[in-house]
C-alpha positions as CSV (number, residue, x, y, z in Angstrom):
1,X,6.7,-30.9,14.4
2,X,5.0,-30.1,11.3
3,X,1.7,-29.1,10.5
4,X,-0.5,-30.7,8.6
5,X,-2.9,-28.9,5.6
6,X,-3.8,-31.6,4.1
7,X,-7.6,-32.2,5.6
8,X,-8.8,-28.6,5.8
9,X,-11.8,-29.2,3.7
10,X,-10.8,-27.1,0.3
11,X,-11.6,-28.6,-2.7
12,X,-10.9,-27.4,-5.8
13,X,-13.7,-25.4,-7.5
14,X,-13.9,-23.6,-10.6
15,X,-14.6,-19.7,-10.7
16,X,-17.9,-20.3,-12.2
17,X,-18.7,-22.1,-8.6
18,X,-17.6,-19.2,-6.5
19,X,-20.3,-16.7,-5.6
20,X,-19.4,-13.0,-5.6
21,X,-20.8,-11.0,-2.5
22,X,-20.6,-7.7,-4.1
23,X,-22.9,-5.7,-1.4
24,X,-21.1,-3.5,0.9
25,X,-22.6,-2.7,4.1
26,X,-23.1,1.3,5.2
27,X,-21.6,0.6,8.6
28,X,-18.2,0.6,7.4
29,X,-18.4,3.8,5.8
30,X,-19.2,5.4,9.6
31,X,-16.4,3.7,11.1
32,X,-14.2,5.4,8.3
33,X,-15.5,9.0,8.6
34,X,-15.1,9.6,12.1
35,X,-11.8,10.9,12.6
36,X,-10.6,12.2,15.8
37,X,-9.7,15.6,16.4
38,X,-5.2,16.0,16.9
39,X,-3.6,16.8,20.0
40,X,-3.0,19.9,19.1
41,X,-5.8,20.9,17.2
42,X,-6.1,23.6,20.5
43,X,-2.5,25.2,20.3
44,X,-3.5,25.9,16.4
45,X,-6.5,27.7,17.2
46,X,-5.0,29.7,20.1
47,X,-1.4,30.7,18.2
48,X,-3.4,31.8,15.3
49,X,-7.1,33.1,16.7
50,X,-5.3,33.9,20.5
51,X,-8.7,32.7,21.7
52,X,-8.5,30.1,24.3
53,X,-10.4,26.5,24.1
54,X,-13.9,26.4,25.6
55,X,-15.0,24.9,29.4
56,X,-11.4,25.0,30.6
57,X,-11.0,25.6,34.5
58,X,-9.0,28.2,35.9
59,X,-6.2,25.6,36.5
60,X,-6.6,24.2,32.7
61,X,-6.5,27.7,31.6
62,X,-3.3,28.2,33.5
63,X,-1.3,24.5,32.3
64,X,-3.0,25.1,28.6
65,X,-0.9,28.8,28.6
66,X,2.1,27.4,30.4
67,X,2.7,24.6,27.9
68,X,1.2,27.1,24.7
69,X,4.3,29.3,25.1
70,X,7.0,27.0,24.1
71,X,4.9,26.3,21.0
72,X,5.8,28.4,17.5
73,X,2.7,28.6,14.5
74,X,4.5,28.7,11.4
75,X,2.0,28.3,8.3
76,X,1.2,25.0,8.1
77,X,3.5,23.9,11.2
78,X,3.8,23.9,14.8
79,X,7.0,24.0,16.5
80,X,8.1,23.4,19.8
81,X,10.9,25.2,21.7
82,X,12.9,22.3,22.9
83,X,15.1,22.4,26.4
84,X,18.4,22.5,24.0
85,X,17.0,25.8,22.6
86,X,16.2,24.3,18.7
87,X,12.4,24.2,17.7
């Protein structure tokens, strides 16, 4: 089977004919400056400040140091301590 372009509408028009939309809308420019904070935007803070992230729970506290100490700062990278013993 083979499709068929032939009645899709287009006609052939000269550039003159073609009207230029050059307005861009603000609402794009939002969607582009929200970035989202990493994963591990909370291990940075606490390997280089040692203060831990705000409104944690006692058992978020707790996990957050558990998994923080396999984790290296090393201007400008984090490492992780792998199970094999290579960060």
């Amino acid at each position: 089977m083979v499709a068929d372009h032939s009645n899709l509408g287009l006609e052939a028009t000269s550039i003159e004919e073609l009207i230029m939309d050059d307005s861009f809308s603000n609402d794009r420019f939002l969607v582009i400056s929200h970035i989202a904070t990493p994963w591990y935007d909370d291990l940075v803070n606490y390997k280089v400040c040692g203060e831990l992230p705000p409104g944690l729970s006692y058992p978020q506290k707790k996990k957050f140091l558990a998994d923080a100490k396999y984790y290296v700062w090393e201007e400008p990278l984090l490492y992780k301590l792998c199970v094999d013993g290579i960060y």
